[in-house]
C-alpha positions in Angstrom: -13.9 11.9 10.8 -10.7 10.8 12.8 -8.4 8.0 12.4 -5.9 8.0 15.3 -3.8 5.0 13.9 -3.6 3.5 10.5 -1.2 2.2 8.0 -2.2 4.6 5.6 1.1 3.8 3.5 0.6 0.2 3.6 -2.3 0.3 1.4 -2.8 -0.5 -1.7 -3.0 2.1 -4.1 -1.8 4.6 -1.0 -1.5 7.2 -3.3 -4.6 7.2 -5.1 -6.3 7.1 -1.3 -4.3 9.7 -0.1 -6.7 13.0 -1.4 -9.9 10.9 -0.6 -8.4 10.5 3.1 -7.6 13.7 3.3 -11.2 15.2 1.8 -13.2 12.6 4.0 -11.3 13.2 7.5 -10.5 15.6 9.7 -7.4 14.6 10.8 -5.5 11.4 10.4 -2.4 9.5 11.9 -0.7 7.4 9.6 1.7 5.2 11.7 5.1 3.9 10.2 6.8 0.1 10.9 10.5 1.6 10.9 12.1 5.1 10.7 13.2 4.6 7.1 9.9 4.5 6.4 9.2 7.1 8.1 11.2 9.2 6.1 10.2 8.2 2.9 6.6 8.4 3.5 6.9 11.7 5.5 8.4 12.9 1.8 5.5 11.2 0.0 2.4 12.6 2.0 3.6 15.7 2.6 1.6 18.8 1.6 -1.5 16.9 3.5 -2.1 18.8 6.1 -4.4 16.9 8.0 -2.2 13.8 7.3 0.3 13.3 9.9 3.2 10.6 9.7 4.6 9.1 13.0 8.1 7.9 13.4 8.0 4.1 14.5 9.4 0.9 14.9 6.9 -1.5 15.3 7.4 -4.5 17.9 6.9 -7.2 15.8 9.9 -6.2 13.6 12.4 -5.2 16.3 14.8 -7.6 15.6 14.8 -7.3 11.5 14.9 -3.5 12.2 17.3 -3.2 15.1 20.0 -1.8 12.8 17.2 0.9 12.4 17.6 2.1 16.2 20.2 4.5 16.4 18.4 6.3 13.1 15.3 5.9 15.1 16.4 7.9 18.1 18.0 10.7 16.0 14.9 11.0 13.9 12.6 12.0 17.4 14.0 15.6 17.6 12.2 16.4 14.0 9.0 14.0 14.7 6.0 15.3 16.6 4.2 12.1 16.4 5.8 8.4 17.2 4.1 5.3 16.4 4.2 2.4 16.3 6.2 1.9 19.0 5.6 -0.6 21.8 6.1 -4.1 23.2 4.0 -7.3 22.1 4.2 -10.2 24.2 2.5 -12.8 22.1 3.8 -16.3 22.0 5.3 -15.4 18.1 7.3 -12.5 19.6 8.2 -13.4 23.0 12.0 -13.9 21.8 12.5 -10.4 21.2 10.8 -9.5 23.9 13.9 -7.8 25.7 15.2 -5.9 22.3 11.6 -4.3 21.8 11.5 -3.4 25.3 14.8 -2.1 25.4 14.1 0.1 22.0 11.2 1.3 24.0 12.8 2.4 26.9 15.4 4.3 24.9 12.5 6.0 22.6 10.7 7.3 25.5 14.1 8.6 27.0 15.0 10.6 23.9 11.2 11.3 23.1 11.3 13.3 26.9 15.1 14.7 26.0 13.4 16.3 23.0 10.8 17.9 25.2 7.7 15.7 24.7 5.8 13.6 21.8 2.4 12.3 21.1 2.7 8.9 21.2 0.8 6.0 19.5 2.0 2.7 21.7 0.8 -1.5 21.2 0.8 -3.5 24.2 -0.8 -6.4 23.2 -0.1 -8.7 25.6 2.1 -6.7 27.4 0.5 -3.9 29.0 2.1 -4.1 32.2 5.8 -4.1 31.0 4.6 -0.8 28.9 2.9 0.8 31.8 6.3 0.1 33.8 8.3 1.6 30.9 5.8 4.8 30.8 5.4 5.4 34.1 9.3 5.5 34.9 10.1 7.7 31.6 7.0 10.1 30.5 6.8 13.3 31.7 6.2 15.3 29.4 4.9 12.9 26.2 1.2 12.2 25.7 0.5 8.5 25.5 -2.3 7.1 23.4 -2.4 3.2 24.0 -3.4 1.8 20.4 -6.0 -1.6 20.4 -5.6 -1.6 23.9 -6.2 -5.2 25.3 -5.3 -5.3 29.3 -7.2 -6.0 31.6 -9.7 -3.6 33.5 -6.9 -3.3 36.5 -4.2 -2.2 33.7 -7.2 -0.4 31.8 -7.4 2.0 35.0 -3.4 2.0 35.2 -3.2 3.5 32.2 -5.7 6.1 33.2 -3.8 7.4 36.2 -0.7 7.6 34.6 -2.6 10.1 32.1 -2.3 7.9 29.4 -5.4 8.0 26.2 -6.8 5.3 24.4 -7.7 5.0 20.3 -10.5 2.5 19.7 -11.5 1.2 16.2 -14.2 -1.1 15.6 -12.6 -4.1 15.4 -11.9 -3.7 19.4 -15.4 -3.0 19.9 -16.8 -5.8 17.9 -15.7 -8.1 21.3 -17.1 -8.5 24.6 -13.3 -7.6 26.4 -13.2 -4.7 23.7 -16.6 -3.1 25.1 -15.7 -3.3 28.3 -12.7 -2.1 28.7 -13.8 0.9 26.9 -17.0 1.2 29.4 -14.1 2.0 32.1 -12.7 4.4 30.0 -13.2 8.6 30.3 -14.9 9.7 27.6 -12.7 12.7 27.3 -9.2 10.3 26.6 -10.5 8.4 23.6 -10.2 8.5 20.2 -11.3 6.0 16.7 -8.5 4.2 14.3 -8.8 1.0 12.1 -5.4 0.0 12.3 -6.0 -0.5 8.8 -5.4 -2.4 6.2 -4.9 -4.8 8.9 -8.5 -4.8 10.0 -11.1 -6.0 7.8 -14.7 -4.6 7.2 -15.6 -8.7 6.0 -12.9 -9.3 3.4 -11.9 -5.5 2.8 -9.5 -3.5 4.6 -11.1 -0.9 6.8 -10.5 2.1 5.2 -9.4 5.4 7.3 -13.0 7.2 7.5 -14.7 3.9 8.6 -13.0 4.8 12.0 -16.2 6.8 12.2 -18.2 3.1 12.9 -16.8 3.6 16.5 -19.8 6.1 17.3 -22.8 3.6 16.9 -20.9 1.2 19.4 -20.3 4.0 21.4 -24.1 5.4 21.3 -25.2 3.0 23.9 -22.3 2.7 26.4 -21.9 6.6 26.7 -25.9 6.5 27.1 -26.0 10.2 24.9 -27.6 11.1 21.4 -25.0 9.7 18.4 -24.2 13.9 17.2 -22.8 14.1 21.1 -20.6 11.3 20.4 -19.1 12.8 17.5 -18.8 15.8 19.3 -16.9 14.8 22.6 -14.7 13.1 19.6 -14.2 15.8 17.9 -13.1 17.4 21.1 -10.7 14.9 22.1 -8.3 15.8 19.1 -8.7 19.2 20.0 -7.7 18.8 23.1 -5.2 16.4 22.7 -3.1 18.5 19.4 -4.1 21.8 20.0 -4.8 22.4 16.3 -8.1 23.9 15.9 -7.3 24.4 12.3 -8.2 20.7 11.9 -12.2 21.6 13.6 -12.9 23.3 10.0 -13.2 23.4 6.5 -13.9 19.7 6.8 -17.5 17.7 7.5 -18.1 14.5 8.4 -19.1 11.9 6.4 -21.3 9.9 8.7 
């Protein structure tokens, strides 16, 4: 099916996953953690077609990464995907809360000099200072809000501002989770693990498990289970313009 945003390189045994990934889904977004890994896992997957590597720096690392920032920036022109980028505001991370929103600022700035990205963003517990951030700077980049964990106020925030929202089914697995995506158009959403970070019981959820989304889904967008894979499957069409991606591959589930 479709994984919006995993950590496809964090795996283990990456390598060995990386033809089953690519024979199982249609398309899939592996995020990086800093922009030299970016580049070396951009050199590792390539020839994947439907494997896509974003340019990232994730939040949580900002400051053991911060000497990372300038390659970051120079890196957007050749990236069409960025992620993971963002802010978290968690009591662990609060310190650097000013260096990861500054790094965001600057990434938007030079992701709309370079004429737009698809962007994969974390907010967790933060959403308003990254709603701030994206409503001053993007114009022309898509925002997808990864694990997205507002509230419903922020939820429809993010909606006016245009932004998307990928779902996996460890969101959906909580009350707050279901909810929020109950607001949501059906048209802006998309399924990720965040994998291997998530766990199906004690294994990591694996990239075509994103695909678990649709059962959850079933019930709160009250149509037939082939209709939710559909309107997914529609989404990323809409959202990358690659109709390539529609065929030559089935889904699993």
């Amino acid at each position: 099916m479709i994984d919006f945003h995993c950590h496809l390189d964090l795996y283990p045994d990456a390598l060995k996953l990386l033809p089953i990934v690519s024979a199982r889904n249609l398309f899939t977004l592996v995020v990086t953690t800093s922009p030299k890994a970016w580049l070396a896992t951009s050199n590792v997957f390539a020839g994947y077609e439907n494997i896509k590597v974003a340019l990232g720096l994730h939040p949580e690392i900002a400051e053991q990464k911060a000497g990372e920032r300038l390659l970051l920036l120079s890196c957007i022109p050749k990236a069409k995907y960025i992620g993971e980028i963002g802010i978290d505001g968690s009591p662990k991370y609060k310190e650097t809360i000013s260096l990861q929103e500054s790094i965001l600022n600057d990434t938007l700035t030079e992701c709309e000099r370079a004429g737009g990205k698809i962007l994969s963003i974390h907010s967790r517990n933060a959403s308003s200072r990254v709603l701030d951030l994206v409503e001053k700077n993007c114009r022309k980049s898509t925002v997808v809000l990864h694990w997205f964990s507002g509230s419903l106020t922020e939820a429809q925030r993010a909606q006016d501002l245009g932004c998307w929202f990928s779902v996996g089914p460890a969101m959906l697995r909580g009350a707050n989770g279901r909810s929020i995506v109950a607001s949501l158009p059906i048209n802006k959403i998309l399924p990720e693990t965040d994998g291997p970070f998530t766990t199906n019981r004690s294994a990591p959820l694996m990239p075509w498990e994103a695909i678990d989304i649709v059962n959850t889904l079933v019930p709160i967008w009250g149509i037939p289970k082939e209709d939710v894979i559909l309107q997914i499957r529609n989404n990323l069409a809409a959202l990358i313009s690659e109709e390539n991606f529609q065929q030559n591959h089935s889904d699993t589930k």
